[in-house]
Jmol script that loads the backbone (N, CA, C; Angstrom):
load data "model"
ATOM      1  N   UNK A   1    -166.771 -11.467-195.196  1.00  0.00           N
ATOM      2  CA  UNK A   1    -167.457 -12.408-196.062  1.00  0.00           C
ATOM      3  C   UNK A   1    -166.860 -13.802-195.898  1.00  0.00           C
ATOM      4  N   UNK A   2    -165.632 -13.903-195.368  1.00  0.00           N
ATOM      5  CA  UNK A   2    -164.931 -15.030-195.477  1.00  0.00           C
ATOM      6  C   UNK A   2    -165.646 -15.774-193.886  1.00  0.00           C
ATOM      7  N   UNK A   3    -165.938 -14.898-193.363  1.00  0.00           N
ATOM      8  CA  UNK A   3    -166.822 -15.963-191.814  1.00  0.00           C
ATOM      9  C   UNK A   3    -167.844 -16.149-192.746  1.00  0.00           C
ATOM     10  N   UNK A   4    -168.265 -15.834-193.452  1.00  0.00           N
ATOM     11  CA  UNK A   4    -170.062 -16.329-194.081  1.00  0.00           C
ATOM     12  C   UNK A   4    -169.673 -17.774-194.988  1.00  0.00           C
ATOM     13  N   UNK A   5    -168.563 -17.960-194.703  1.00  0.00           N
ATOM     14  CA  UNK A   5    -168.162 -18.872-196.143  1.00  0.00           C
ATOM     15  C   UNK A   5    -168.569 -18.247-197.645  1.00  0.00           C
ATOM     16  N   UNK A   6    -168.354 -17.366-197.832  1.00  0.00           N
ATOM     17  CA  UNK A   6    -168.592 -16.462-199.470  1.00  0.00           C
ATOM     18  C   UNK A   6    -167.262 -15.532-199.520  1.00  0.00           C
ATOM     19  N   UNK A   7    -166.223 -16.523-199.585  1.00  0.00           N
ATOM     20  CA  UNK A   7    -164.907 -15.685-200.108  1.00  0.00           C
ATOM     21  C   UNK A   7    -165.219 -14.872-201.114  1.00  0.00           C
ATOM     22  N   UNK A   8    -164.356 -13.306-201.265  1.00  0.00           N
ATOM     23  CA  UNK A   8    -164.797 -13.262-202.326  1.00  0.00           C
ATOM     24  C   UNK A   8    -163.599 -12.441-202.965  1.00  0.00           C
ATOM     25  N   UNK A   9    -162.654 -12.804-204.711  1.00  0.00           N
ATOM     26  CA  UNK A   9    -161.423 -12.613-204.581  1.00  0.00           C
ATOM     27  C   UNK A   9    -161.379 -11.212-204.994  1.00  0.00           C
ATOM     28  N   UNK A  10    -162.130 -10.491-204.908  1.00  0.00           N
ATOM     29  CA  UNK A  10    -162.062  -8.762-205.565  1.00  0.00           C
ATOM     30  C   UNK A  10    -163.334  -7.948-205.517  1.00  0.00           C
ATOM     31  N   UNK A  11    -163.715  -6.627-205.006  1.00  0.00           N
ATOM     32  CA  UNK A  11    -164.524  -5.971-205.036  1.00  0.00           C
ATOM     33  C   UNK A  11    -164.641  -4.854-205.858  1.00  0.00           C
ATOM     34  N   UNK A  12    -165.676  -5.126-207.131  1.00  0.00           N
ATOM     35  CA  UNK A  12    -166.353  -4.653-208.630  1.00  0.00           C
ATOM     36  C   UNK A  12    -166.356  -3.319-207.591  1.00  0.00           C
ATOM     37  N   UNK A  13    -165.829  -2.376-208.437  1.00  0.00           N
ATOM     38  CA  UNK A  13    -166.235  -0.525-208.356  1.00  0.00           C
ATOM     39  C   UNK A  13    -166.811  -0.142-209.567  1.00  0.00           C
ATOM     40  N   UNK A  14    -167.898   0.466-209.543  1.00  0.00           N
ATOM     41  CA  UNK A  14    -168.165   0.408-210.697  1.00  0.00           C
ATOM     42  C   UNK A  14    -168.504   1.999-210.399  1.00  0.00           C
ATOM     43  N   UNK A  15    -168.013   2.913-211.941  1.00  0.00           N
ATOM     44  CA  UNK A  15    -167.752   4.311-212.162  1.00  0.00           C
ATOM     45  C   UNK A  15    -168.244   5.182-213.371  1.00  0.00           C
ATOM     46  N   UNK A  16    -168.851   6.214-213.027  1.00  0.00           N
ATOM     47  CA  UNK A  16    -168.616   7.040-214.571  1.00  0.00           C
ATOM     48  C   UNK A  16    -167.710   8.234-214.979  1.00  0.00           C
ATOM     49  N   UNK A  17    -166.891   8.192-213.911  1.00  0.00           N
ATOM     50  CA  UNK A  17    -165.458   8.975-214.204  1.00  0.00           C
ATOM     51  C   UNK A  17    -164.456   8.476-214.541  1.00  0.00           C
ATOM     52  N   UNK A  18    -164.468   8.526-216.063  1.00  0.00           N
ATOM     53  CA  UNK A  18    -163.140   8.070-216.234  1.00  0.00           C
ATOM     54  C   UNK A  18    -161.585   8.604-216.092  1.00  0.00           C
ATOM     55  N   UNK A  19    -161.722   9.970-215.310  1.00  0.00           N
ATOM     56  CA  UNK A  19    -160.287  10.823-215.192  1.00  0.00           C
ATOM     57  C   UNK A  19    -160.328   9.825-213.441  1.00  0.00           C
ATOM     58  N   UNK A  20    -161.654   9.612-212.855  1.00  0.00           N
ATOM     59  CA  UNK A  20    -161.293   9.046-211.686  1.00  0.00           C
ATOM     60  C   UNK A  20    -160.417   7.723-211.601  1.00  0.00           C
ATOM     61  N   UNK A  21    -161.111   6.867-212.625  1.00  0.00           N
ATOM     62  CA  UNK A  21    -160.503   5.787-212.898  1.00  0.00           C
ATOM     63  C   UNK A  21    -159.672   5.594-213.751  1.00  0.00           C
ATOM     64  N   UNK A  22    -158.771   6.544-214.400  1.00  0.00           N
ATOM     65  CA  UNK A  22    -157.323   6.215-214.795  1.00  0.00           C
ATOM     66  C   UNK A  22    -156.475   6.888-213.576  1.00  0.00           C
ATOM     67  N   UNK A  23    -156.987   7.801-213.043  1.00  0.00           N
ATOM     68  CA  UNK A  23    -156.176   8.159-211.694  1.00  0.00           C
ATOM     69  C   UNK A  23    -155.793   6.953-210.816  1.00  0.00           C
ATOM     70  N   UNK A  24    -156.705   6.389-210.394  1.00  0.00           N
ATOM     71  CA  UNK A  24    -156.716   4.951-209.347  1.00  0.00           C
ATOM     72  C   UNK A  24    -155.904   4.026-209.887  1.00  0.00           C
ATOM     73  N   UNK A  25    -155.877   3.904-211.420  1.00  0.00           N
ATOM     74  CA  UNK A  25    -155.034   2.624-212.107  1.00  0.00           C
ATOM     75  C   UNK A  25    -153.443   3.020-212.266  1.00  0.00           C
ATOM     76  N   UNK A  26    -153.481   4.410-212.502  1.00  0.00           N
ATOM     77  CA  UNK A  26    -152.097   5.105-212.874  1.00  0.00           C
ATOM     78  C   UNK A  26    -151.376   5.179-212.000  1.00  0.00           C
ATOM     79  N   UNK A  27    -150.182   3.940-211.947  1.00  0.00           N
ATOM     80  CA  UNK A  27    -149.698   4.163-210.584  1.00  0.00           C
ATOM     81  C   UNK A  27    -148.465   5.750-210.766  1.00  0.00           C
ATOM     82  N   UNK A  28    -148.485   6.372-211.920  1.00  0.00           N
ATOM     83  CA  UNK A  28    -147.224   7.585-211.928  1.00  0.00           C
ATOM     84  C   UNK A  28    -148.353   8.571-211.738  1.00  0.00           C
ATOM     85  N   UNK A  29    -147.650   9.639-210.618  1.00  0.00           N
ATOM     86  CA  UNK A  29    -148.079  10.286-210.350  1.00  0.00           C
ATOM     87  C   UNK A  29    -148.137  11.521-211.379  1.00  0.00           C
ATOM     88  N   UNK A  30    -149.086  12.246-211.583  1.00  0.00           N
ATOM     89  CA  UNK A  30    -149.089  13.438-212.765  1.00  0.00           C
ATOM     90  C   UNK A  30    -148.739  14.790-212.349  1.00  0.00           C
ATOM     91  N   UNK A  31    -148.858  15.453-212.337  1.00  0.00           N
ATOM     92  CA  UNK A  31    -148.173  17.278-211.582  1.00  0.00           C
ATOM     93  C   UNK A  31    -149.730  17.313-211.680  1.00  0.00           C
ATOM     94  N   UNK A  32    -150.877  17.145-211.732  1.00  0.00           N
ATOM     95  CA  UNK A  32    -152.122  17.398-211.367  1.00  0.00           C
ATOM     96  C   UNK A  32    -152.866  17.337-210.323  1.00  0.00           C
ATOM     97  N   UNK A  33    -152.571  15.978-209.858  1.00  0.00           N
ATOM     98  CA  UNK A  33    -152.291  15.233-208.911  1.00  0.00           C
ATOM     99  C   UNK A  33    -151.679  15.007-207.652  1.00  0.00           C
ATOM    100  N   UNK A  34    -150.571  16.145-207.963  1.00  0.00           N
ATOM    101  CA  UNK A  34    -149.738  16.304-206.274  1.00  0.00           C
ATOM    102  C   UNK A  34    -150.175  16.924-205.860  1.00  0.00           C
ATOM    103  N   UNK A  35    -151.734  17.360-205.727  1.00  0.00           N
ATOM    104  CA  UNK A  35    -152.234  18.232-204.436  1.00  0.00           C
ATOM    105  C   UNK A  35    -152.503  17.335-204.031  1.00  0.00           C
ATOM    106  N   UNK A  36    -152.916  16.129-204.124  1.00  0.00           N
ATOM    107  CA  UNK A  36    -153.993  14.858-203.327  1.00  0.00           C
ATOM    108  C   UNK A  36    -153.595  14.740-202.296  1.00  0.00           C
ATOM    109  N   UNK A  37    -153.913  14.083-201.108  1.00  0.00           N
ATOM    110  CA  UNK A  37    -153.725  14.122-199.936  1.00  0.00           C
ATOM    111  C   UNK A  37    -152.923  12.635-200.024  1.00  0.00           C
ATOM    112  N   UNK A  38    -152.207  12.219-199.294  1.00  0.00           N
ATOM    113  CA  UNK A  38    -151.765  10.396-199.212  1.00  0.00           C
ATOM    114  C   UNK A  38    -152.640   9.881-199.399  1.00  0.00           C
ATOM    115  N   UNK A  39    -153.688  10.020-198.353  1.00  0.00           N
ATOM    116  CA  UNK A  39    -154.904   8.734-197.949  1.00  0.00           C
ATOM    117  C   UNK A  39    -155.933   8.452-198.966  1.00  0.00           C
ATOM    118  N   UNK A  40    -155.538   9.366-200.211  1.00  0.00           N
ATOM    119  CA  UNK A  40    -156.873   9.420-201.159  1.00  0.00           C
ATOM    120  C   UNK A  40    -156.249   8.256-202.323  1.00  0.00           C
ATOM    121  N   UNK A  41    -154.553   8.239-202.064  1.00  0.00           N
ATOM    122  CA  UNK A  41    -154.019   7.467-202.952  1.00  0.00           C
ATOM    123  C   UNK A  41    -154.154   6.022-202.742  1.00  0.00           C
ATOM    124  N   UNK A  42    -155.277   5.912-201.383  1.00  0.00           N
ATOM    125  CA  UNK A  42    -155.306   4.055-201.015  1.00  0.00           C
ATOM    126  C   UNK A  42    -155.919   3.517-201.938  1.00  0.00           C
ATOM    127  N   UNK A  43    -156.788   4.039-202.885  1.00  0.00           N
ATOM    128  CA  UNK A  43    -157.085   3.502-203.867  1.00  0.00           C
ATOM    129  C   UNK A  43    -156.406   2.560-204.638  1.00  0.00           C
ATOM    130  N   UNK A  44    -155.068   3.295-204.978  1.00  0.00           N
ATOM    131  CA  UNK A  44    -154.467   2.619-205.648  1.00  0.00           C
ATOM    132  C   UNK A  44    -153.856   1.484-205.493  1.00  0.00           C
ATOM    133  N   UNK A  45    -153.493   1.323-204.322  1.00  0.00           N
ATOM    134  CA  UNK A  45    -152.747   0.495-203.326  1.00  0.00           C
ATOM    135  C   UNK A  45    -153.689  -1.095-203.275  1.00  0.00           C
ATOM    136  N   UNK A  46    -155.178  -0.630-203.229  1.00  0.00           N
ATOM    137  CA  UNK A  46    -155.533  -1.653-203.310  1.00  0.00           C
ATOM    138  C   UNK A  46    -156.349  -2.312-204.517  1.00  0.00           C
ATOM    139  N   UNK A  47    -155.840  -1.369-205.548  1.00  0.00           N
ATOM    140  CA  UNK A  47    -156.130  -1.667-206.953  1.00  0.00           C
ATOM    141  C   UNK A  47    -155.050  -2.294-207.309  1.00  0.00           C
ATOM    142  N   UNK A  48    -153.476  -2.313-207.155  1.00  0.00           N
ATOM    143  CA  UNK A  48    -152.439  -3.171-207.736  1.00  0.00           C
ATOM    144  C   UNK A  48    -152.572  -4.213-206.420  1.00  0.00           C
ATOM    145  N   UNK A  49    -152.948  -4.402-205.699  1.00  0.00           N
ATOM    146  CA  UNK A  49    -153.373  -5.980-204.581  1.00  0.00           C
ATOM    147  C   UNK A  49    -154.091  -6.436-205.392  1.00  0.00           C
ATOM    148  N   UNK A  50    -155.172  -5.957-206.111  1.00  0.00           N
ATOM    149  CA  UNK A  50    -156.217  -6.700-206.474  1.00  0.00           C
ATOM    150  C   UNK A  50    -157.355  -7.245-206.091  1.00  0.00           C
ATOM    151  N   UNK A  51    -157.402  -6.189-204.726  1.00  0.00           N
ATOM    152  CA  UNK A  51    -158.472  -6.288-203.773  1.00  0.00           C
ATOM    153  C   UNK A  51    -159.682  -5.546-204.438  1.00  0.00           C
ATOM    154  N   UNK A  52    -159.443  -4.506-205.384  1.00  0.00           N
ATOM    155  CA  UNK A  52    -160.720  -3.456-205.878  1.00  0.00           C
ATOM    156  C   UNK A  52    -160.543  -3.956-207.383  1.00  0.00           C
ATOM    157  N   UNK A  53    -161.573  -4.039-208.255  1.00  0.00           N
ATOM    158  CA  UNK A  53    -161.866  -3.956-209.792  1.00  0.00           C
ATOM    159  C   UNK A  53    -162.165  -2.819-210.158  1.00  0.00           C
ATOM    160  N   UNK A  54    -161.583  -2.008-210.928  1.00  0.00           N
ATOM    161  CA  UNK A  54    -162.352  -0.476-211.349  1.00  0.00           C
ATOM    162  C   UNK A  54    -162.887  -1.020-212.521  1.00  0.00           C
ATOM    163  N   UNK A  55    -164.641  -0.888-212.550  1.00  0.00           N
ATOM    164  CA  UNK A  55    -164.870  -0.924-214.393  1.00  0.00           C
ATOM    165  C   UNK A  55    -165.523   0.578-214.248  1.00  0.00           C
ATOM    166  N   UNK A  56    -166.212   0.729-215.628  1.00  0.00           N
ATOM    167  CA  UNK A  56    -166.818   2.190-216.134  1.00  0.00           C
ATOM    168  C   UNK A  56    -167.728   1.983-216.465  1.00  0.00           C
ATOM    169  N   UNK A  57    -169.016   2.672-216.422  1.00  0.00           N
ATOM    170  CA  UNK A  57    -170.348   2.521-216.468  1.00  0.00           C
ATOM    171  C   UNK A  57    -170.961   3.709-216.977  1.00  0.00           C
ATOM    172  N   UNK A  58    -171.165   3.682-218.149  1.00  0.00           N
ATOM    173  CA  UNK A  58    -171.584   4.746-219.205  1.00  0.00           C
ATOM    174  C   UNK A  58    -172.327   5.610-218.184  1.00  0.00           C
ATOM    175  N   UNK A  59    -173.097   7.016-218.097  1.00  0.00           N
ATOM    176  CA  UNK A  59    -173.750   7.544-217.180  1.00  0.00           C
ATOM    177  C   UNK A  59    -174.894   7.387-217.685  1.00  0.00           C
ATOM    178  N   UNK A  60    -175.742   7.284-218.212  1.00  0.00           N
ATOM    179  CA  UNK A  60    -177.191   6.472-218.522  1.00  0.00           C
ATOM    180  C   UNK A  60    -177.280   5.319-218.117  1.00  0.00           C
ATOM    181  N   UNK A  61    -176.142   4.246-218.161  1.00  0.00           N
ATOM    182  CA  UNK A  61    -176.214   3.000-217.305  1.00  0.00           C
ATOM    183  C   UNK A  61    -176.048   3.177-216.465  1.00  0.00           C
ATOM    184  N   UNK A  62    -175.923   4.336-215.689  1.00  0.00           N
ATOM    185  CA  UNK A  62    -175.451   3.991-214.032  1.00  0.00           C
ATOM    186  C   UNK A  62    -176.808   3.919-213.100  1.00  0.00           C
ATOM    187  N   UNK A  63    -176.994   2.971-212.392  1.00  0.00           N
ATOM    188  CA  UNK A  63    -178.123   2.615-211.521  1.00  0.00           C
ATOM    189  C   UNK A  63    -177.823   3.643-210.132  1.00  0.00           C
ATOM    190  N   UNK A  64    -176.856   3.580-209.964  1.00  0.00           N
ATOM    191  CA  UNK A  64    -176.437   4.832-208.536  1.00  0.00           C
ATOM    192  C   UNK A  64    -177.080   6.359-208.187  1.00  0.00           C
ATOM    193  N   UNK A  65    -177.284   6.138-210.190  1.00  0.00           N
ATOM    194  CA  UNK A  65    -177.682   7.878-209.753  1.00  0.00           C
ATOM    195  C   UNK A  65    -179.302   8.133-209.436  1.00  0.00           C
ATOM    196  N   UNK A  66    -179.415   7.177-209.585  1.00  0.00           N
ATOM    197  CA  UNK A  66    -181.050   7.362-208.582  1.00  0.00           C
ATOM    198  C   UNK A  66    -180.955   7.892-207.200  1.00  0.00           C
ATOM    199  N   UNK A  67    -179.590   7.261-206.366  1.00  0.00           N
ATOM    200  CA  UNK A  67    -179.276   7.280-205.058  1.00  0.00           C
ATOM    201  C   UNK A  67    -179.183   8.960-204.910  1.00  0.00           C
ATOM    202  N   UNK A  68    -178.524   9.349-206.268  1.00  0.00           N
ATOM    203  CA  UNK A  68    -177.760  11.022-206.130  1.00  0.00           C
ATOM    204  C   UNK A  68    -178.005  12.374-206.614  1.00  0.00           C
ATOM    205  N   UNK A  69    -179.157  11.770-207.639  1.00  0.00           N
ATOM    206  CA  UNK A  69    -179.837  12.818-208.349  1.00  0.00           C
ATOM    207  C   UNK A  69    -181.064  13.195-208.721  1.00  0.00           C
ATOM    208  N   UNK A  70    -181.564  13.878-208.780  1.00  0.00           N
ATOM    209  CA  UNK A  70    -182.830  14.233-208.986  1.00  0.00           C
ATOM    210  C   UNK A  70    -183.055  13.474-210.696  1.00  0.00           C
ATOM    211  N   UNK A  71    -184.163  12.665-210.998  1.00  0.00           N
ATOM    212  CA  UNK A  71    -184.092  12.357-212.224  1.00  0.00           C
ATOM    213  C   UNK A  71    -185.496  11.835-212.889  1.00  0.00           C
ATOM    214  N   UNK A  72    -185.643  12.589-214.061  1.00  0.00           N
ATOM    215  CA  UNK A  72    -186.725  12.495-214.730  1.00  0.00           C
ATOM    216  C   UNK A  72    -187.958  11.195-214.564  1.00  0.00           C
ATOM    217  N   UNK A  73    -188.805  11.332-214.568  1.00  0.00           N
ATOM    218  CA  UNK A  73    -189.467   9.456-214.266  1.00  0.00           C
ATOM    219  C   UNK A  73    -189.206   8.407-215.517  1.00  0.00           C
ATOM    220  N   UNK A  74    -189.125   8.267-216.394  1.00  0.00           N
ATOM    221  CA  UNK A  74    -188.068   7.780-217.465  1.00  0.00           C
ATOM    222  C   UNK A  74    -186.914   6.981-216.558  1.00  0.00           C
ATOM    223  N   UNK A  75    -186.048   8.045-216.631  1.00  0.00           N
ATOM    224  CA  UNK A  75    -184.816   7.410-216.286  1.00  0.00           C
ATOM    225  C   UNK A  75    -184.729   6.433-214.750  1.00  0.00           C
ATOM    226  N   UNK A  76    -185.361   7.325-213.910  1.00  0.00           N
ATOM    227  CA  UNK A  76    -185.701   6.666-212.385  1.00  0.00           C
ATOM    228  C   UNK A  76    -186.132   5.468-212.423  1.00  0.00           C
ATOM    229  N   UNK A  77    -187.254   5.075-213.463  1.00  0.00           N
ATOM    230  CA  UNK A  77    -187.879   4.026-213.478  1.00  0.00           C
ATOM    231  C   UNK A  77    -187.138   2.852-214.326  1.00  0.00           C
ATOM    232  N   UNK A  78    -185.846   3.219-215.089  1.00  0.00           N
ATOM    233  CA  UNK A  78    -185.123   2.560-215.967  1.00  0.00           C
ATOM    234  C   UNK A  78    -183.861   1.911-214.787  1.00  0.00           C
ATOM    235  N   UNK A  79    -183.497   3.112-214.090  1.00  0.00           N
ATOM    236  CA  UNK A  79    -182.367   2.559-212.968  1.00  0.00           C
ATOM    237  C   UNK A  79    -183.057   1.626-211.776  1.00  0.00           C
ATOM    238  N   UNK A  80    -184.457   1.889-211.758  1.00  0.00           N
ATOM    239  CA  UNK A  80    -184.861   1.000-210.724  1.00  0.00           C
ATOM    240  C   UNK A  80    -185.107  -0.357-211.038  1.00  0.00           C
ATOM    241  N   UNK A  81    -185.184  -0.614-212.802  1.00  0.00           N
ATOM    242  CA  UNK A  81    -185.605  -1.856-212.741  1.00  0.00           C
ATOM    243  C   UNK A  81    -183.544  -2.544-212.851  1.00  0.00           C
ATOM    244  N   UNK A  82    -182.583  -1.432-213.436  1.00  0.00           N
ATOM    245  CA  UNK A  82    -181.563  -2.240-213.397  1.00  0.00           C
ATOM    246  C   UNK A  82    -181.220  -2.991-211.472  1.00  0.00           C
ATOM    247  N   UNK A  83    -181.559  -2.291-211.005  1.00  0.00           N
ATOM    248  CA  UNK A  83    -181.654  -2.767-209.532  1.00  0.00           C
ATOM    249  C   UNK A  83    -182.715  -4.118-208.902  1.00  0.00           C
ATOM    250  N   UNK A  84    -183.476  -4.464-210.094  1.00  0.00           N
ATOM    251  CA  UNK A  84    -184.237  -5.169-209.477  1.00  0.00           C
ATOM    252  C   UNK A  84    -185.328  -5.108-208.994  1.00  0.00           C
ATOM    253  N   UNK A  85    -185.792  -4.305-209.129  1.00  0.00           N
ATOM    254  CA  UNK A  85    -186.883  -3.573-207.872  1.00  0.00           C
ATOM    255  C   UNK A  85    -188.610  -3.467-209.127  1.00  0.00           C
ATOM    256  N   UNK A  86    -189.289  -3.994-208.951  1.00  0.00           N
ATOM    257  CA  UNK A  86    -190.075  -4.053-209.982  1.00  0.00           C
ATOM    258  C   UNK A  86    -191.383  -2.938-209.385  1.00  0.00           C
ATOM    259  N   UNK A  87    -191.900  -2.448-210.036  1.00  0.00           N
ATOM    260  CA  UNK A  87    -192.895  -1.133-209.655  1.00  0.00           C
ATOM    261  C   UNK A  87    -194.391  -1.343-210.183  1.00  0.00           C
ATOM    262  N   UNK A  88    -195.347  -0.986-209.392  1.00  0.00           N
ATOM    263  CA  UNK A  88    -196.079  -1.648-209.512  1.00  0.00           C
ATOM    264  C   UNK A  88    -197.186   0.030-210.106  1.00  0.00           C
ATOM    265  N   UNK A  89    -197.538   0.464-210.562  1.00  0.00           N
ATOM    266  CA  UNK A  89    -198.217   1.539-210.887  1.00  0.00           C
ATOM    267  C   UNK A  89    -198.503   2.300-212.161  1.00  0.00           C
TER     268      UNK A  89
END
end "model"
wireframe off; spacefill off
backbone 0.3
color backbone group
């Protein structure tokens, strides 16, 4: 982004697990936790850089799960307009 001229100082994650996202923030490790593999812990690494933002996104607000789930026309049509996407029918 920085060749486009659009620095940009942190990249928004946005989640509805919150055991995921106190894992990523928690830099002490828990006895739950020591199965993880190293590489899963880069998360964290670039959550205290300050390269990643973790926020939380209620699961009715989440626009993603259109991408992941099968979902009622209600809701589909509620995540599509949080996306922008206006429907014409």
């Amino acid at each position: 982004m920085g060749e486009l001229r659009m620095p940009i100082t942190y990249i928004p994650l946005c989640g509805d697990n919150q055991g995921a996202i106190f894992n990523a923030t928690n830099t002490v490790t828990e006895k739950c936790t020591k199965h993880m593999d190293i590489h899963f812990h880069y998360i964290r690494e670039v959550v205290e850089q300050g390269k990643v933002c973790l926020y939380f996104v209620k699961t009715d607000d989440n626009p993603a799960d259109m991408l992941t789930k099968n979902l009622a026309r209600d809701k589909f049509l509620n995540c599509w307009g949080q996306l922008g996407i206006a429907f014409q029918g």
